[in-house]
VEXDREN-2710 file (C-alpha; in Angstrom, 1 decimal):
% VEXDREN-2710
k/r/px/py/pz
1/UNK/0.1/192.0/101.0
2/UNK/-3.2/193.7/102.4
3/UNK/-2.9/196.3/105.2
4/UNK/-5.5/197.0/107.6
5/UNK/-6.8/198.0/111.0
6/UNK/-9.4/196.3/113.0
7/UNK/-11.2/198.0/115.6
8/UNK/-12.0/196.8/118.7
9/UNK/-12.2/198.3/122.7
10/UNK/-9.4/196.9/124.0
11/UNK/-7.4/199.0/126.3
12/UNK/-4.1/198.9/124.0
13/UNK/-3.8/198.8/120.4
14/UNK/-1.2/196.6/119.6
15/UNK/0.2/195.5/115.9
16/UNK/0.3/191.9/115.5
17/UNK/1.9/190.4/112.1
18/UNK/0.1/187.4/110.7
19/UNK/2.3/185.4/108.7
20/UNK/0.7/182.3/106.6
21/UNK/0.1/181.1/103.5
22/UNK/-3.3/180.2/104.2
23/UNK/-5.6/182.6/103.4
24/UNK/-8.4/181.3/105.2
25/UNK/-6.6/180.6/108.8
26/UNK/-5.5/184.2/108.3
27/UNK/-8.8/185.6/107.7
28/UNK/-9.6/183.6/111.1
29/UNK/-6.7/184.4/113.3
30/UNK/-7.3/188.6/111.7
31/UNK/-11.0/188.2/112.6
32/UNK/-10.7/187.3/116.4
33/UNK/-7.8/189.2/117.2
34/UNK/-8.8/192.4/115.7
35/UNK/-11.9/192.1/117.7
36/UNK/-10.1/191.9/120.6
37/UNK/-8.3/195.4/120.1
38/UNK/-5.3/194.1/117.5
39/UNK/-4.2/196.1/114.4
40/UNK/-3.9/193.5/112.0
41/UNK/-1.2/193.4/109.4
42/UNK/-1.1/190.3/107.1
43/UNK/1.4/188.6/105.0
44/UNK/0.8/185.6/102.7
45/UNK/4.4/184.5/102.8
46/UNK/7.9/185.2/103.9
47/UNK/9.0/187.7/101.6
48/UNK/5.7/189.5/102.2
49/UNK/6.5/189.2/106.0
50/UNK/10.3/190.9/105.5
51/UNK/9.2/193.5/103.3
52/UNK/6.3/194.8/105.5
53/UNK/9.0/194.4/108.5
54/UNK/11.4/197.3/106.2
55/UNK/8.4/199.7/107.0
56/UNK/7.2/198.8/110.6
57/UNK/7.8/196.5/113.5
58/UNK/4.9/195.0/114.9
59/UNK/4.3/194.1/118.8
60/UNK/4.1/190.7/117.6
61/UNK/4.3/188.5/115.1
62/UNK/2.3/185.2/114.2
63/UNK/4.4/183.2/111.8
64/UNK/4.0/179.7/110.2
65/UNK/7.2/177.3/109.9
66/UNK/5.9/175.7/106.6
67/UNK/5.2/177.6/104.0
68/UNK/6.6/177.6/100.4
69/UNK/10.2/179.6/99.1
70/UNK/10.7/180.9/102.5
71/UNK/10.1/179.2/105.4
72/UNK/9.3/180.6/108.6
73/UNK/12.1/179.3/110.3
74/UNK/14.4/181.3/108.0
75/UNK/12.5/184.4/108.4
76/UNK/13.5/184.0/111.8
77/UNK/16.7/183.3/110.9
78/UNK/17.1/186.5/108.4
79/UNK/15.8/188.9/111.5
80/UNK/17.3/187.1/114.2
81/UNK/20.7/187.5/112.2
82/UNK/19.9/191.3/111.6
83/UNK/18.8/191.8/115.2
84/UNK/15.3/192.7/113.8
85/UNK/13.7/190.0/115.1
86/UNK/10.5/190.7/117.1
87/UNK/8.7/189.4/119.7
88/UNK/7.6/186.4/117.6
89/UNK/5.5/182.8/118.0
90/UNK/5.7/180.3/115.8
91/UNK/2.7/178.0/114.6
92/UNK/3.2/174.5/113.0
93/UNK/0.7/172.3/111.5
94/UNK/3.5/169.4/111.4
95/UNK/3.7/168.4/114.6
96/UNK/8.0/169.4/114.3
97/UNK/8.8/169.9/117.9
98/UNK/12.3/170.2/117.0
99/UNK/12.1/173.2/114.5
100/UNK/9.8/175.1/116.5
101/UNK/12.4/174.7/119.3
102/UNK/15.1/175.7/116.6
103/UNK/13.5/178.9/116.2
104/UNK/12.9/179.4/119.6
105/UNK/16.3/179.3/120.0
106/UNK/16.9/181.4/117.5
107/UNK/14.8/184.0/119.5
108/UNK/11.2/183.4/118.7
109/UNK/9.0/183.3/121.9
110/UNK/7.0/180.8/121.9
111/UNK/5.6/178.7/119.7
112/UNK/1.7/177.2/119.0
113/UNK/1.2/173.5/117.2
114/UNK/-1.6/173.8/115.0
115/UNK/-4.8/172.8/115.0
116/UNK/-5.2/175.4/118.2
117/UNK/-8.0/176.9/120.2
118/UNK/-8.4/180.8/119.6
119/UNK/-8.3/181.5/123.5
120/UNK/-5.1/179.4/123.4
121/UNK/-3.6/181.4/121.0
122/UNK/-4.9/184.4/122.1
123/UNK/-3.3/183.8/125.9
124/UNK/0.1/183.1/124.5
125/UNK/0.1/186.3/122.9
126/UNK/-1.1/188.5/125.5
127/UNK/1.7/186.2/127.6
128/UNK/4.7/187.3/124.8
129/UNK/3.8/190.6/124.8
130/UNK/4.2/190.8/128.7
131/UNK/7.3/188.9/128.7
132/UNK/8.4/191.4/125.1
133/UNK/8.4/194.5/127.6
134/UNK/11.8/194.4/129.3
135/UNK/13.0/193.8/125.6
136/UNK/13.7/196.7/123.4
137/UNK/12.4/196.7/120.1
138/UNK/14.8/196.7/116.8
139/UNK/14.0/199.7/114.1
140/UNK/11.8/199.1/111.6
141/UNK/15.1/199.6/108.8
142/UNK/18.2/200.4/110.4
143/UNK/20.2/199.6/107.4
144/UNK/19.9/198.6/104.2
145/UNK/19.2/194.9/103.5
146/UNK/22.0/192.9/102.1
147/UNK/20.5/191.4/99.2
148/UNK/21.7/187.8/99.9
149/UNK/19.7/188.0/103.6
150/UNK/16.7/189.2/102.0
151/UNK/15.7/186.9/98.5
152/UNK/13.5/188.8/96.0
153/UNK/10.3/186.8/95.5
154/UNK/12.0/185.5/92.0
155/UNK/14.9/184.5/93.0
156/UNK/14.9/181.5/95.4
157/UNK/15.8/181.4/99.1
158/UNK/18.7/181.6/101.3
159/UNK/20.3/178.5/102.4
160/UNK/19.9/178.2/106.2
161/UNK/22.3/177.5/108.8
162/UNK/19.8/175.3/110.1
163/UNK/19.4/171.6/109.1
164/UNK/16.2/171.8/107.4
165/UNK/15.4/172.8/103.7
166/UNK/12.2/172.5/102.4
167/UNK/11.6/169.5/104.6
168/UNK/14.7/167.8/103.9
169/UNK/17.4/167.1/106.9
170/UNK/21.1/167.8/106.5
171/UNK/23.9/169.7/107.8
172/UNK/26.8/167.3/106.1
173/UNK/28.4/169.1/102.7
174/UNK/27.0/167.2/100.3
175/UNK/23.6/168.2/101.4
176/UNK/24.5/171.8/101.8
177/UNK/26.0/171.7/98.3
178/UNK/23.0/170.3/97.1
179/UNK/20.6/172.9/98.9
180/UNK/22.7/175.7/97.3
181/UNK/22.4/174.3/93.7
182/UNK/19.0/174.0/94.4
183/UNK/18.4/177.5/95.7
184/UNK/20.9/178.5/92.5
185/UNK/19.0/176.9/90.4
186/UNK/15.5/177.1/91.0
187/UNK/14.4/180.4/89.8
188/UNK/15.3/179.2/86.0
189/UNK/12.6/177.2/84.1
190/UNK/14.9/174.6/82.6
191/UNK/14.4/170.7/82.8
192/UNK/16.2/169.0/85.5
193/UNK/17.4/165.3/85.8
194/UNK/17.8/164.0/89.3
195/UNK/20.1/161.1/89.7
196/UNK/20.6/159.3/92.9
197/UNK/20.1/155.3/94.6
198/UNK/17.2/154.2/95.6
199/UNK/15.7/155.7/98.2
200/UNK/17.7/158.6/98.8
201/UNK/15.1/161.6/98.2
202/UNK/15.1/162.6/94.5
203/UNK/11.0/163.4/94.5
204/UNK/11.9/165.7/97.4
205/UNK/14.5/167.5/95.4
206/UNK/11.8/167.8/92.6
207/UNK/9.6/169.6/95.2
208/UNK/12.1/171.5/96.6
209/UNK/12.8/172.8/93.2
210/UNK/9.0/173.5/93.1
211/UNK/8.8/175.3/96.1
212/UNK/11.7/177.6/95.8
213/UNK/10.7/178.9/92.4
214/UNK/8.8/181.5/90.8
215/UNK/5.8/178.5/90.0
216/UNK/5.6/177.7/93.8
217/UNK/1.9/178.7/93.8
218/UNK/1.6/176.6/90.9
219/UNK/0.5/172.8/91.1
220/UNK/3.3/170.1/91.7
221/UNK/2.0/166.6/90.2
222/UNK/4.3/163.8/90.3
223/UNK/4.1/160.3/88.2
224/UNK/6.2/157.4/88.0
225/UNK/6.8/155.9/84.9
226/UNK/7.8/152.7/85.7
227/UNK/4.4/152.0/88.2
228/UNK/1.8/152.6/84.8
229/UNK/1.3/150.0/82.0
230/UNK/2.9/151.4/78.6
231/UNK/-0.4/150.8/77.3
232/UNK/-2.1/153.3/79.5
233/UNK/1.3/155.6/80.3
234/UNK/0.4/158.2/77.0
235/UNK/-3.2/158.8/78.1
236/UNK/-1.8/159.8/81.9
237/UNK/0.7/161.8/80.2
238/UNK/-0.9/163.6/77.3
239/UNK/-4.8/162.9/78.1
240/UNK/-7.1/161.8/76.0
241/UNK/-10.1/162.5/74.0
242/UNK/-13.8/160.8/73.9
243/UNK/-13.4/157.9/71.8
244/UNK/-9.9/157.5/71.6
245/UNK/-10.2/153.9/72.9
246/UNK/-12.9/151.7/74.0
247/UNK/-12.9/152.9/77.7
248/UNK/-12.2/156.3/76.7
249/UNK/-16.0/157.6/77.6
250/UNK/-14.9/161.2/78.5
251/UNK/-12.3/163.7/77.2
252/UNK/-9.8/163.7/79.9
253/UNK/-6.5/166.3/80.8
254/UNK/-3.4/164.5/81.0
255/UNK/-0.8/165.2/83.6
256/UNK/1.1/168.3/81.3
257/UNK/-2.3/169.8/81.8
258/UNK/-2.8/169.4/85.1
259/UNK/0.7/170.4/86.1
260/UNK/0.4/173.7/83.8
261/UNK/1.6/176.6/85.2
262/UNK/3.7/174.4/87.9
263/UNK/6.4/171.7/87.8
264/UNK/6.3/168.4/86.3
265/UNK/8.3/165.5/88.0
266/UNK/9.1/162.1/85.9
267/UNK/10.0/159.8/88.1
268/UNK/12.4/156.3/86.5
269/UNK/12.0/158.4/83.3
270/UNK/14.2/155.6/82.1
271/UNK/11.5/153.5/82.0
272/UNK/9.5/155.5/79.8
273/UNK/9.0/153.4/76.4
274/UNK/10.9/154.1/73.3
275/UNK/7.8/155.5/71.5
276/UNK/6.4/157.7/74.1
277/UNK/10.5/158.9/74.2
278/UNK/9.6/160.5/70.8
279/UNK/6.1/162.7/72.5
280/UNK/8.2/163.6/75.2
281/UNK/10.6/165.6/73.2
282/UNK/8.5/166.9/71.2
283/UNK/6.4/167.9/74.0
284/UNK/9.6/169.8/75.7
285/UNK/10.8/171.4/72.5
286/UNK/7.1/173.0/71.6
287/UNK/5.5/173.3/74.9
288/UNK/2.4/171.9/74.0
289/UNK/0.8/168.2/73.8
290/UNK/-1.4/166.6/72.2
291/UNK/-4.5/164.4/73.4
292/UNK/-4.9/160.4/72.3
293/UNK/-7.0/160.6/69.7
294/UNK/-7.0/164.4/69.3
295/UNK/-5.6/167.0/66.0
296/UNK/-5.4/169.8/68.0
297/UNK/-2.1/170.8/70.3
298/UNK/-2.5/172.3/73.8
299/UNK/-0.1/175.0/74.8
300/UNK/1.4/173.8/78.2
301/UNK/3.6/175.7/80.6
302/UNK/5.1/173.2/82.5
303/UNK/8.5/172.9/83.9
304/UNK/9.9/169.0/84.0
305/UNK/11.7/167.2/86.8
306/UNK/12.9/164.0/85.9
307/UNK/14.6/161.2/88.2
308/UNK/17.0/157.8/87.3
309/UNK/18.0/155.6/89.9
310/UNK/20.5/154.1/86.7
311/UNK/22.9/155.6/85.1
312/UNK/20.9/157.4/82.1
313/UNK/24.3/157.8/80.3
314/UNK/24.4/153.8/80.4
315/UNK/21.2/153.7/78.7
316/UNK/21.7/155.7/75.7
317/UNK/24.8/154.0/75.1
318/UNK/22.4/150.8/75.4
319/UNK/20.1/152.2/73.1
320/UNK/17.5/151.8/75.5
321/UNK/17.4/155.4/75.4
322/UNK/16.9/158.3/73.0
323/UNK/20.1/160.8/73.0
324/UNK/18.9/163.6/71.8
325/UNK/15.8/163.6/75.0
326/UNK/18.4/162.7/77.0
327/UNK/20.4/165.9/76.2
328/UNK/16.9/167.7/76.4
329/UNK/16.3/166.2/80.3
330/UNK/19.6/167.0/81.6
331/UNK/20.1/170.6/80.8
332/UNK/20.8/170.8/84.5
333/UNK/21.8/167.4/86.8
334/UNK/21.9/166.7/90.1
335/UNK/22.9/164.1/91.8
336/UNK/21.4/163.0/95.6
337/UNK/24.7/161.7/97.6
338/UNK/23.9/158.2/99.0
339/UNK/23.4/158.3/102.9
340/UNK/26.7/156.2/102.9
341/UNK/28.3/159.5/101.6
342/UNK/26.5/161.7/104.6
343/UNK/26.7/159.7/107.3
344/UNK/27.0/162.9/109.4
345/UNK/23.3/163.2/109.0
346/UNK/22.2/159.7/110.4
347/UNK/21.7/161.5/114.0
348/UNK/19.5/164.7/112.8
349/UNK/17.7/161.9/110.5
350/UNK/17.3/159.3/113.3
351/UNK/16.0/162.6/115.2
352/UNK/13.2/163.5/112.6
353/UNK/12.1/159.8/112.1
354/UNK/11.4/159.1/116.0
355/UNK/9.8/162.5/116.2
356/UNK/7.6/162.0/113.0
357/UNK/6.9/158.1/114.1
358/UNK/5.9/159.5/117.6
359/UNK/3.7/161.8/116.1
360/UNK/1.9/159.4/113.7
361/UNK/1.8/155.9/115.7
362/UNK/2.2/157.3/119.3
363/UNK/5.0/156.2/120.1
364/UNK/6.7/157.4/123.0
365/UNK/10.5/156.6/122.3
366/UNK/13.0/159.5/123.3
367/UNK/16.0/158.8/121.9
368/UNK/18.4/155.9/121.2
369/UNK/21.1/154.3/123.0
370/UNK/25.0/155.1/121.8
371/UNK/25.4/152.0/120.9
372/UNK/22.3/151.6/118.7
373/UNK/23.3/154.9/117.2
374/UNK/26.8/153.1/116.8
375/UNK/25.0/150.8/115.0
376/UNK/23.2/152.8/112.5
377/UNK/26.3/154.7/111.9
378/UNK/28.4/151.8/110.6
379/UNK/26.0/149.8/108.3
380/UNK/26.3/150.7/104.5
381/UNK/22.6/151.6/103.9
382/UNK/21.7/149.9/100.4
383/UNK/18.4/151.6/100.4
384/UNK/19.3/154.9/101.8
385/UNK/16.8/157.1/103.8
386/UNK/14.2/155.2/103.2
387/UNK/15.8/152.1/104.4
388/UNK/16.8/154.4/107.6
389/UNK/12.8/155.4/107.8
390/UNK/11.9/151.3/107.8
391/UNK/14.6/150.6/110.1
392/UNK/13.9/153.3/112.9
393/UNK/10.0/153.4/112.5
394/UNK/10.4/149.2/113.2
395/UNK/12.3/150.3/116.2
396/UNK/9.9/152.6/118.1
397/UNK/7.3/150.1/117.5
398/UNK/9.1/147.3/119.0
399/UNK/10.9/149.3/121.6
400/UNK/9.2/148.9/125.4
401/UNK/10.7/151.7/127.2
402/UNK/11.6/155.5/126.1
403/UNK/15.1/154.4/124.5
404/UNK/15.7/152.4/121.5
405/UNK/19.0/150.1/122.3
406/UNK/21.2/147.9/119.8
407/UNK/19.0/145.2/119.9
408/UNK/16.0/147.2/117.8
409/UNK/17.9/148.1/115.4
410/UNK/17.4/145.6/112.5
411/UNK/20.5/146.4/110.2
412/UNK/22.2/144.3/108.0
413/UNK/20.6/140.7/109.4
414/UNK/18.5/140.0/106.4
415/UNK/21.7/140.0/104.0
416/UNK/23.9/138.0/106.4
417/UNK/21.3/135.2/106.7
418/UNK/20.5/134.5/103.2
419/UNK/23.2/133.3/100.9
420/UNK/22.8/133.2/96.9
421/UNK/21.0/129.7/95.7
422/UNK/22.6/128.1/93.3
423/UNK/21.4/127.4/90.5
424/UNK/20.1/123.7/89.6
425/UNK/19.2/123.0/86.1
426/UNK/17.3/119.1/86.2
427/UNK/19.7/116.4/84.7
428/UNK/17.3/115.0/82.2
429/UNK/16.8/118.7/80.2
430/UNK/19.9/120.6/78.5
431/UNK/17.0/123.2/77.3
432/UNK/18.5/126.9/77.4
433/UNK/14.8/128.7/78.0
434/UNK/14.5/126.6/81.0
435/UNK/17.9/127.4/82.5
436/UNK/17.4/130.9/82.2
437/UNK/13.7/130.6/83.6
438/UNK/15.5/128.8/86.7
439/UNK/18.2/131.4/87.0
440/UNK/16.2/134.3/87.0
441/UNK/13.6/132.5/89.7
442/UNK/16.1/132.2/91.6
443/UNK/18.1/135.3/91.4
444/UNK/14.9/137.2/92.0
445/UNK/14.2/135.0/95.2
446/UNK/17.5/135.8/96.1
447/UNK/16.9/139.9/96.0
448/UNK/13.8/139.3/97.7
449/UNK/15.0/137.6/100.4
450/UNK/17.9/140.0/100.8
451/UNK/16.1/143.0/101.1
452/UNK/13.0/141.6/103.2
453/UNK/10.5/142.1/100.3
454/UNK/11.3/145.3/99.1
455/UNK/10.8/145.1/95.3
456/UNK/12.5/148.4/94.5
457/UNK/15.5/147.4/96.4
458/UNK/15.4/143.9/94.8
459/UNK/15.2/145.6/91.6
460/UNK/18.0/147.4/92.1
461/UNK/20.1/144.5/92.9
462/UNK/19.1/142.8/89.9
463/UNK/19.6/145.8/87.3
464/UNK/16.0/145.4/86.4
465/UNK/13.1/148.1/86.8
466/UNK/10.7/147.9/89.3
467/UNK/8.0/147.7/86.9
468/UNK/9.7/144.6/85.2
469/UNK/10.4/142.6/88.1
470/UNK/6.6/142.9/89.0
471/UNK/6.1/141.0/85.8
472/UNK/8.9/138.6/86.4
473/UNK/7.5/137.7/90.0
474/UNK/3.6/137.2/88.7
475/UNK/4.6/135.4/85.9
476/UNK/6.9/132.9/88.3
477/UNK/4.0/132.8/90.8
478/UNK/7.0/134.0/93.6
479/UNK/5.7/134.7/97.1
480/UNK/7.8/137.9/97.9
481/UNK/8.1/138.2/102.2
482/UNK/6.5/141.1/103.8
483/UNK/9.2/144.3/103.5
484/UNK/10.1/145.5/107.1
485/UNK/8.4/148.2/108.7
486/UNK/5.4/150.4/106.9
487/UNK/6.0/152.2/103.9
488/UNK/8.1/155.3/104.7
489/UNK/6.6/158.7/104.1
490/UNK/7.7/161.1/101.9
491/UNK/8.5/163.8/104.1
492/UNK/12.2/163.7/105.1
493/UNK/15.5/163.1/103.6
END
């Protein structure tokens, strides 16, 4: 943390605390209000921000909601519980109307949604400090810190009583359990598998992970390993060298390398093939990789995150795979409750979704209807949050007023309207190749049709991996219907 004055002529000199992780906008904000007559004290994260709070409290202090291990909304939180909160605004570069209001009620001030105008920022300061006056200010250190309040920089970060955790939503207890393991866990550099259904978060748990440990600084790269041909999954993994193949023009890093010094996340590691099982676990037992094409070992420092949407256990015992990486992946598990299981967090869900859709499409819809809500609450949810995301985002942009009612919310219709073909093998063949071509066409129309396009759902209900059933569908020439809605974005769970 770097501590510094700024001079300036204004008639008062007082100490505003800049809290961001972005150097830059720090620099920026430091430039222009020390101009104006500020002291400037800056902090390049939360921790930074509670330990420079042990020593002084400023007049004021600028703080940023996102940033990594400790948000801003839990520093508020920490002070707030302490009572050594000062007179603070919050600034967001998310557009999250309902966590800046969270930590306004928490007892921040105000709050500022970035990207802002200097003046603007500058007015609501000079307006906090007015309204700070008739407050009196908490002691710098009136106690001593409990050390669960305050989290060392290597050690993770408190759970909140709020509902959001490293942009994931969820007050029910299997999401709080899950923060806490998180939060437990992080700190340690041991691999990870993350279990869960389709759709219910598990690349999000991987950041989180990220974001709460000592390699938050570090890059987070992400690959799944069912979406790359096996032919070209060991040169995105390992890299390659000149020459290794015929398109191989350039020596090129692999994705161990990039993610060095940071986390690692595997996505459908299950689909990994057989051969490249054997790299893997060599890679995780030696900590370094070798280039396609290459003699020569890289040392890597890389900490893995891998995700199954099957049962991994299932697949050793298949033999479809290898034990012993198996044993190596799941040093620690966790396992992402379906939303079925957490149905207490379909409202703060539905919340974030309308808010982030208004935010992206502009959409104006306020809230929904009980009975809409009803709705939501009592279908099964196949595909999880992100089947929620589809289903609510589809709903704002079909919704004509301010309120979403019963009648916009597109649950559960596509499975009730499309029953199971049968199967009909012709009379004149009794060939077995051409039965099973027949089923599996129509099974896979089927899955299609029941999930409105969505090939990872209709992989799921098939038992097959994504990557697979794009095979199956161009080799049947199936037209798959549109999915519902736009793509969700990875941002909530």
């Amino acid at each position: 943390m770097a501590v510094g004055a700024t001079g300036g002529s204004a008639r008062r000199h007082e100490t505003l605390l800049i809290v961001d992780d972005e150097a830059a906008f720090v620099e920026l904000l430091a430039e222009h209000f020390g101009a104006v007559g500020f002291r400037i004290v800056r902090a390049a994260d939360g921790h930074e921000a509670l330990q420079a709070l042990k020593k002084q409290i400023p007049d004021l202090m600028l703080v940023d909601l996102q940033m990594p291990r400790l948000t801003g909304l839990e520093v508020v939180e920490i002070l707030a519980r302490q009572d050594r909160l000062p007179p603070t605004i919050v600034m967001s570069a998310y557009g999250s109307l309902e966590t800046a209001l969270q930590a306004v009620r928490l007892g921040a001030l105000d709050f500022l949604s970035k990207p802002f105008r200097l003046a603007e920022a500058e007015l609501k300061v000079r307006l906090a400090l007015e309204k700070a006056k008739a407050v009196p200010r908490p002691a710098a250190a009136p106690t001593p810190v409990p050390q669960d309040d305050v989290p060392t920089p290597r050690t993770g970060v408190e759970v909140p009583a709020g509902r959001m955790f490293y942009g994931m939503v969820g007050q029910s207890a299997p999401m709080l359990a899950l923060f806490k393991q998180i939060e437990r866990i992080a700190r340690f550099g041991s691999t990870v598998l993350i279990t869960g259904e389709s759709g219910t978060g598990k690349e999000l748990i991987a950041r989180a992970l990220h974001q709460a440990s000592p390699r938050a600084r570090g890059p987070f790269v992400a690959v799944n390993c069912g979406a790359i041909p096996p032919n070209l999954l060991e040169s995105e993994l390992f890299g390659h060298v000149k020459g290794a193949y015929t398109d191989a023009s350039v020596d090129r890093k692999g994705l161990f390398e990039e993610a060095h010094g940071g986390t690692l996340f595997l996505d459908e590691i299950i689909d990994l093939p057989l051969n490249l099982q054997v790299k893997l676990l060599r890679v995780l037992q030696e900590g370094e990789v070798r280039k396609l094409g290459s003699n020569k070992s890289v040392a890597v420092d890389v900490r893995v995150a891998a995700a199954s949407a099957v049962s991994a256990r299932n697949k050793v015992r298949e033999g479809q795979f290898r034990e012993d990486l198996y044993y190596r992946l799941s040093v620690i598990e966790l396992t992402v409750p379906p939303l079925r299981d957490r149905r207490e967090d379909i409202a703060l869900l539905v919340e974030h979704v309308v808010e982030s859709t208004n935010q992206r499409l502009g959409t104006k819809v306020r809230g929904l209807a009980p009975a809409a809500l009803a709705r939501l609450q009592a279908w099964q949810w196949p595909g999880n949050v992100r089947e929620l995301q589809n289903a609510i985002e589809q709903a704002c942009v079909l919704c004509e007023t301010d309120t979403i009612t019963a009648e916009l919310v597109q649950v559960g219709r596509p499975v009730e309207a499309v029953p199971l073909p049968k199967v009909e093998v012709l009379p004149d063949t009794l060939s077995i190749p051409d039965a099973v071509e027949a089923t599996e066409r129509s099974l896979i129309v089927a899955a299609l049709l029941r999930t409105g396009g969505n090939r990872t759902h209709a992989a799921d209900l098939l038992a097959i991996s994504p990557r697979n059933l794009q095979y199956k569908i161009k080799q049947y020439g199936i037209d798959s219907p549109a999915p519902v809605g736009r793509p969700p974005r990875p941002n909530v769970t």
